[in-house]
PASEBA-1860 file (N, C-alpha, C; in nm, 3 decimals):
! residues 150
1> XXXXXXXX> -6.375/-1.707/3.611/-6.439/-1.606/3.527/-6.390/-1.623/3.384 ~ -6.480/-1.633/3.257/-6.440/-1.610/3.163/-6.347/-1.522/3.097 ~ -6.255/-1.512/3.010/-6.186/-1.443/2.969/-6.235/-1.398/2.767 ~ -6.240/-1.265/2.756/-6.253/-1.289/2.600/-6.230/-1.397/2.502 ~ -6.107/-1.430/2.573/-6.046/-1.531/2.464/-6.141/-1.651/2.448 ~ -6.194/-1.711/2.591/-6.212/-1.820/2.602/-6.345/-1.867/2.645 ~ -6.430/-1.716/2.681/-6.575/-1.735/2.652/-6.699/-1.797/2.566 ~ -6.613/-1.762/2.436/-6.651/-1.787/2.303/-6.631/-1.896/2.255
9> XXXXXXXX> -6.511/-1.971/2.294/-6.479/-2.120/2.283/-6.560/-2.209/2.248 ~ -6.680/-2.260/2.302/-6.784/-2.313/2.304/-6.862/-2.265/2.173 ~ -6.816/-2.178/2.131/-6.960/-2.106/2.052/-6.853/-2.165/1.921 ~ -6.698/-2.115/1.915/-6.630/-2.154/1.793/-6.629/-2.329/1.772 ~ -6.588/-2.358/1.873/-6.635/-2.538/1.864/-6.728/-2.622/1.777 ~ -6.922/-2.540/1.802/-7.031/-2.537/1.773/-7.042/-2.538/1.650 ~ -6.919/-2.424/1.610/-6.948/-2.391/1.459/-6.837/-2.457/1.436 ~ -6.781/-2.513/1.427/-6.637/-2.616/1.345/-6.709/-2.743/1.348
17> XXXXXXXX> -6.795/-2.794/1.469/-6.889/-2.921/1.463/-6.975/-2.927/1.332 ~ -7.082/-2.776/1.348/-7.158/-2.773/1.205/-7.083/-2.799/1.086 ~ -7.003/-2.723/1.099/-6.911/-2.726/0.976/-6.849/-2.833/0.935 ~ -6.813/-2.902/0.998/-6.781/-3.047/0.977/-6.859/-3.150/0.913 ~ -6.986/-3.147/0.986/-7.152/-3.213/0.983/-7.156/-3.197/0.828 ~ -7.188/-3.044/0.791/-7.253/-3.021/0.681/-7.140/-3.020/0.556 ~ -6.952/-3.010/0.560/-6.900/-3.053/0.500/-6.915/-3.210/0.437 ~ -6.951/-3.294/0.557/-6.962/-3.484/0.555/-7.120/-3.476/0.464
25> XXXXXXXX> -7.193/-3.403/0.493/-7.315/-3.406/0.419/-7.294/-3.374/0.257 ~ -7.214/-3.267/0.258/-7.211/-3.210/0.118/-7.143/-3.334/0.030 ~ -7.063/-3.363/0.124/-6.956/-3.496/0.015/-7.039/-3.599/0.008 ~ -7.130/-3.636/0.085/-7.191/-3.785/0.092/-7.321/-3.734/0.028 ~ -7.376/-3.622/-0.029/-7.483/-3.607/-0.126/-7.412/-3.516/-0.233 ~ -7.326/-3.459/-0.238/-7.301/-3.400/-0.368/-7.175/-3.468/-0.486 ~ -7.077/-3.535/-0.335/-6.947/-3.586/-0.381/-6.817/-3.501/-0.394 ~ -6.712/-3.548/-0.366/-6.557/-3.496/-0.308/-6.571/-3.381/-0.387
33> XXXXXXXX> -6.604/-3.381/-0.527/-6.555/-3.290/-0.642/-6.632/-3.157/-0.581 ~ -6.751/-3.170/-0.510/-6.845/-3.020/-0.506/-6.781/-2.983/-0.380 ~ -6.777/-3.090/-0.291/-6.688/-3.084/-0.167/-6.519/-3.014/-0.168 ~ -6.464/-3.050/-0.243/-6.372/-2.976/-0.257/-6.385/-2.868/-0.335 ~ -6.459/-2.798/-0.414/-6.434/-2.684/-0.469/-6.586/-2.585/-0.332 ~ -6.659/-2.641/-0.282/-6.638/-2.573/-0.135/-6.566/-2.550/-0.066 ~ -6.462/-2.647/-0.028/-6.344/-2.602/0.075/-6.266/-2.486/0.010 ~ -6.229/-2.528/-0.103/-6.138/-2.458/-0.194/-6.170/-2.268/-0.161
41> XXXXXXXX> -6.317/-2.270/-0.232/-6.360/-2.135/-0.205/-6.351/-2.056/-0.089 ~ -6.397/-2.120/0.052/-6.442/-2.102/0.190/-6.269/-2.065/0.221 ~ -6.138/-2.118/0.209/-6.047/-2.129/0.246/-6.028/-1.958/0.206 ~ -6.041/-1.994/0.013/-5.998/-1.849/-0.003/-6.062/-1.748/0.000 ~ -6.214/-1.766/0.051/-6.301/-1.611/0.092/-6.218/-1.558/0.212 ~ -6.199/-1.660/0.302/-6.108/-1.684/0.467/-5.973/-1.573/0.412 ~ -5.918/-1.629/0.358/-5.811/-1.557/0.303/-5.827/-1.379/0.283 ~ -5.892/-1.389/0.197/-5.943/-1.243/0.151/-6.012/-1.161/0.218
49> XXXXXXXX> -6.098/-1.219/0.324/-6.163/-1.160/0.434/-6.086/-1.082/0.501 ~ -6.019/-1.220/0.606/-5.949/-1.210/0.729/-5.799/-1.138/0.690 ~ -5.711/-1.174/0.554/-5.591/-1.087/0.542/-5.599/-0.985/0.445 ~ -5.740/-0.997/0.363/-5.726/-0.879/0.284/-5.617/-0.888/0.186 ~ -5.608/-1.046/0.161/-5.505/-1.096/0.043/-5.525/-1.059/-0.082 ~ -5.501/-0.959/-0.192/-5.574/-0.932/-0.296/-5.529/-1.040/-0.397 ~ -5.431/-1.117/-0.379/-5.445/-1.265/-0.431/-5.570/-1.330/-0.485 ~ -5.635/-1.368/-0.331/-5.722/-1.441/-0.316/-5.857/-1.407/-0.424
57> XXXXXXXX> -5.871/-1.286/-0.410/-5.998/-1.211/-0.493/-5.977/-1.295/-0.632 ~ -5.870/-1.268/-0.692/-5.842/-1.308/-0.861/-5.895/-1.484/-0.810 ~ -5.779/-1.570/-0.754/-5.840/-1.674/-0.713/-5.974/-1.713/-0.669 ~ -6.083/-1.664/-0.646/-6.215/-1.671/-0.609/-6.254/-1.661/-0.732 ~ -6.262/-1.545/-0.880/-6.320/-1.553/-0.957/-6.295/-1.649/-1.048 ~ -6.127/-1.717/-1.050/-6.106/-1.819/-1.098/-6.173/-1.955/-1.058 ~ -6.239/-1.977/-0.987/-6.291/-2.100/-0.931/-6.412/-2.070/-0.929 ~ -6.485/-1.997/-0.927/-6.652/-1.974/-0.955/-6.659/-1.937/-1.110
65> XXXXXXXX> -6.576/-1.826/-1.147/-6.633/-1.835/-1.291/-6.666/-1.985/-1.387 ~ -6.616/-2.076/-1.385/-6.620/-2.184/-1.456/-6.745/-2.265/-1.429 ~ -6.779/-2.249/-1.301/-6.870/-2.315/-1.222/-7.001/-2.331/-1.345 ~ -7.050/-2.521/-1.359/-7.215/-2.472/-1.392/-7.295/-2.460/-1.334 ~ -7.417/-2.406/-1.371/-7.546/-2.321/-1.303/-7.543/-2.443/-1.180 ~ -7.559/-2.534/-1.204/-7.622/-2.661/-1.131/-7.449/-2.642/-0.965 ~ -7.421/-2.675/-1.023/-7.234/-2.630/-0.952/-7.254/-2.541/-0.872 ~ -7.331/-2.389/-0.925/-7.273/-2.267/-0.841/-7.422/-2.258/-0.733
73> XXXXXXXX> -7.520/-2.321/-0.779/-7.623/-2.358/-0.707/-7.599/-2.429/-0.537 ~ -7.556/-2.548/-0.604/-7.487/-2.617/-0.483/-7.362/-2.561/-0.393 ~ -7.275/-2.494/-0.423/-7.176/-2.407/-0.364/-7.263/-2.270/-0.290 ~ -7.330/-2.214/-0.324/-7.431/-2.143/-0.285/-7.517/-2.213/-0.149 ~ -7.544/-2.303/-0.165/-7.673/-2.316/-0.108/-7.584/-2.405/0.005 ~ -7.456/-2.453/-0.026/-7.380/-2.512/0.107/-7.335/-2.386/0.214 ~ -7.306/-2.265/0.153/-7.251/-2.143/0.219/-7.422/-2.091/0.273 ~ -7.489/-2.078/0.222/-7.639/-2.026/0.291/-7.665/-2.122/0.396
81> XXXXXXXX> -7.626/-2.250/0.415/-7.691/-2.388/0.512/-7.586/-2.338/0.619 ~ -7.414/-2.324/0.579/-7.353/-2.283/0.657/-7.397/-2.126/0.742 ~ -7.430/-2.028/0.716/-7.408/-1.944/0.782/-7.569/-1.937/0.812 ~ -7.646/-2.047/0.813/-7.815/-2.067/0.875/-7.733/-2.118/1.012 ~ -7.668/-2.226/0.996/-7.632/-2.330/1.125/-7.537/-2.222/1.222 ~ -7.402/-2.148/1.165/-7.371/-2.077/1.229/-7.452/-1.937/1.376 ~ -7.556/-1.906/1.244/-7.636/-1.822/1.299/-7.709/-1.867/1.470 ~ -7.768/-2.011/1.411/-7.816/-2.090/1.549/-7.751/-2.136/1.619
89> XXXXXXXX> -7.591/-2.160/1.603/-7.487/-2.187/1.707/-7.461/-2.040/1.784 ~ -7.474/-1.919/1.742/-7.465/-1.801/1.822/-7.632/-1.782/1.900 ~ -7.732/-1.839/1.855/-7.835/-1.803/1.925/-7.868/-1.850/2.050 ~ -7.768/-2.011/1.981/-7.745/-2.115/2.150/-7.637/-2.068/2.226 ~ -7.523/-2.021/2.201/-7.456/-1.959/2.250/-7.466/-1.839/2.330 ~ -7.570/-1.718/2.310/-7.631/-1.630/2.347/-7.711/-1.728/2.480 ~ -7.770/-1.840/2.479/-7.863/-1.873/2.589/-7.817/-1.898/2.675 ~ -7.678/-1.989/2.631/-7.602/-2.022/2.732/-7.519/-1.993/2.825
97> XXXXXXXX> -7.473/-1.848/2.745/-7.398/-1.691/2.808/-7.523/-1.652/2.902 ~ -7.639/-1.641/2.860/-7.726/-1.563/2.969/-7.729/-1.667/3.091 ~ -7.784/-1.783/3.058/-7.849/-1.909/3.181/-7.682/-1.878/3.251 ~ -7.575/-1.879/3.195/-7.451/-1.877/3.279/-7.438/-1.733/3.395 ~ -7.472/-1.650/3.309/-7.501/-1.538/3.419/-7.648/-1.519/3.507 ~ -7.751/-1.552/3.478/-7.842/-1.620/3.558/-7.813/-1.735/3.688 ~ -7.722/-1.802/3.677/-7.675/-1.870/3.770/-7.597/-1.839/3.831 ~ -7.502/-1.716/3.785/-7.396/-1.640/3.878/-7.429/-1.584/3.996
105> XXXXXXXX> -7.565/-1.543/3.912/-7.650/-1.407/3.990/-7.618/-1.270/3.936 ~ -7.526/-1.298/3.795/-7.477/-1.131/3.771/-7.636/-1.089/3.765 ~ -7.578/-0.915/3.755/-7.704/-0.832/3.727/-7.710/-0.811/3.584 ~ -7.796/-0.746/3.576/-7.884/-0.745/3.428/-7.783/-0.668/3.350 ~ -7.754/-0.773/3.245/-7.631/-0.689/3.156/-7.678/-0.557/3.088 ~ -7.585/-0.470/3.081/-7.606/-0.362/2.996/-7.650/-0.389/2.859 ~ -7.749/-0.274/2.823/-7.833/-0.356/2.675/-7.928/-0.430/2.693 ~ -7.940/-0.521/2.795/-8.049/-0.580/2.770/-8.209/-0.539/2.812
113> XXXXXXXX> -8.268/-0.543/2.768/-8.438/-0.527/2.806/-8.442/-0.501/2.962 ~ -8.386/-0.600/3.034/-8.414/-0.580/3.191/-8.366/-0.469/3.247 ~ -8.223/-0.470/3.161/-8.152/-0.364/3.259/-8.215/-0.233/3.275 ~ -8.273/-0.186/3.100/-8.319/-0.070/3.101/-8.470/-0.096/3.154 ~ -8.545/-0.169/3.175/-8.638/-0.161/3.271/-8.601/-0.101/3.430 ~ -8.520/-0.190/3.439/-8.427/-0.147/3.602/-8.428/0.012/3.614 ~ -8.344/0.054/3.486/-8.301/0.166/3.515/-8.411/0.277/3.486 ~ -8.538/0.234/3.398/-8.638/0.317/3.389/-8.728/0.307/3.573
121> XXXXXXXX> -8.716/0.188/3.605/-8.815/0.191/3.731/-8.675/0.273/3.826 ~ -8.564/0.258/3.869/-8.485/0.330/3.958/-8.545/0.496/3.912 ~ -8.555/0.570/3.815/-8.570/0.674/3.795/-8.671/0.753/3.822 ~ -8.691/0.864/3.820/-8.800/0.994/3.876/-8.864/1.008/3.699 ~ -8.906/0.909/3.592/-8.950/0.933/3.523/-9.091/0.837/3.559 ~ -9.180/0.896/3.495/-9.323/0.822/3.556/-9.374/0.728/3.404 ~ -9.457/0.590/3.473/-9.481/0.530/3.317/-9.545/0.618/3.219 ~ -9.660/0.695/3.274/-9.736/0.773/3.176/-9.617/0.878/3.061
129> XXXXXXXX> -9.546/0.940/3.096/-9.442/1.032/3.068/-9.396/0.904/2.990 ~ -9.304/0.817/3.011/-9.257/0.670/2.913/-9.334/0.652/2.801 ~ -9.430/0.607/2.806/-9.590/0.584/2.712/-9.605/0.666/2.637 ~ -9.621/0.808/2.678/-9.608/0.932/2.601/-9.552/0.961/2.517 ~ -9.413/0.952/2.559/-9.267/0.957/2.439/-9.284/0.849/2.336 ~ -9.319/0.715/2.374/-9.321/0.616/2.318/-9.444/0.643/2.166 ~ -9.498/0.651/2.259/-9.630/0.691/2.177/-9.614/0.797/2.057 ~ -9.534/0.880/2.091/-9.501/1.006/1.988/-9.340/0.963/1.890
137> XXXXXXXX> -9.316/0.882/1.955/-9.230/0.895/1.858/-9.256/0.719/1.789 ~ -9.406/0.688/1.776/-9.416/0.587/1.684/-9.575/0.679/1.633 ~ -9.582/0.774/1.684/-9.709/0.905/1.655/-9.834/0.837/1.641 ~ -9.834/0.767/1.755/-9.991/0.689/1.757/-10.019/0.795/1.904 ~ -10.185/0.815/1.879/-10.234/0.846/2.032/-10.200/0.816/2.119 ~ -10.164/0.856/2.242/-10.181/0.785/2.350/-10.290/0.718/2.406 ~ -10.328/0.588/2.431/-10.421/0.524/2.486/-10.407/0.569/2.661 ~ -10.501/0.525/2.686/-10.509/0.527/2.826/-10.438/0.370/2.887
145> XXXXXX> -10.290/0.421/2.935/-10.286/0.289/2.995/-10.244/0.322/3.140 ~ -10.243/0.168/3.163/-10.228/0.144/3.334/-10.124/0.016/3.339 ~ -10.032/0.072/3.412/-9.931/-0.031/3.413/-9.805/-0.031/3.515 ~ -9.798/-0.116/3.587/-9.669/-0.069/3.714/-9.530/-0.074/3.683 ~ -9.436/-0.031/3.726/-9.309/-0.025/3.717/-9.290/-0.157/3.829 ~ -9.243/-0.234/3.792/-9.207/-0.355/3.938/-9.097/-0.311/4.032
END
């Protein structure tokens, strides 16, 4: 069984791979110099984030203020590519957490779409009554529908 710690593993991996990828990209189309004043920054946002270093803050404006347009463009647009790729390493990660519990046989995690289907069909609430609410609280008519609980 997975453990917090080590669930996620896979997903942090994913993103140190990207990150790697698109570091080797940045240097081999922008060159060491843009490459390193990316790392430079990323290290000390890391810093300021994660310890709440008020160091780091003064250091951040020291290394972007100087930056030219063309400079802060490219530092920009490496941190937007980064947290695009990140984003899709959690979306694959999300698939792979589900197909993993799909193969367990767990039941339908809490939160998800199924479960509360589950738990709307286990219940003494009827679809029409569902539809209804639904319906009123997006304040469209109710249509006439027809539809089973499975």
């Amino acid at each position: 069984m997975d453990t917090p710690d080590n669930k996620d593993e896979p997903l942090r991996n994913d993103i140190r791979l990207l990150g790697r990828i698109l570091g080797d990209t940045v240097r081999e189309q922008e060159g060491n110099a843009v490459f390193e004043i990316v790392e430079r920054v990323r290290q000390t946002a890391v810093r300021f984030a994660r310890d709440g270093d008020p160091a780091a803050r003064g250091e951040l404006a020291a290394l972007l203020d100087p930056l030219t347009r063309d400079t802060t463009q490219t530092v920009v647009r490496a941190f937007s590519y980064f947290l695009q790729l990140a984003n899709i390493a959690e979306d694959e990660h999300h698939i792979r957490r589900r197909r993993a519990h799909d193969l367990a046989g767990s039941p339908p995690r809490e939160g998800s779409l199924v479960h509360a289907l589950d738990q709307l069909a286990g219940s003494n609430i009827s679809p029409e009554a569902v539809a209804h609410r639904q319906c009123k609280k997006l304040r469209k008519p109710p249509a006439k529908l027809e539809f089973q609980f499975y």
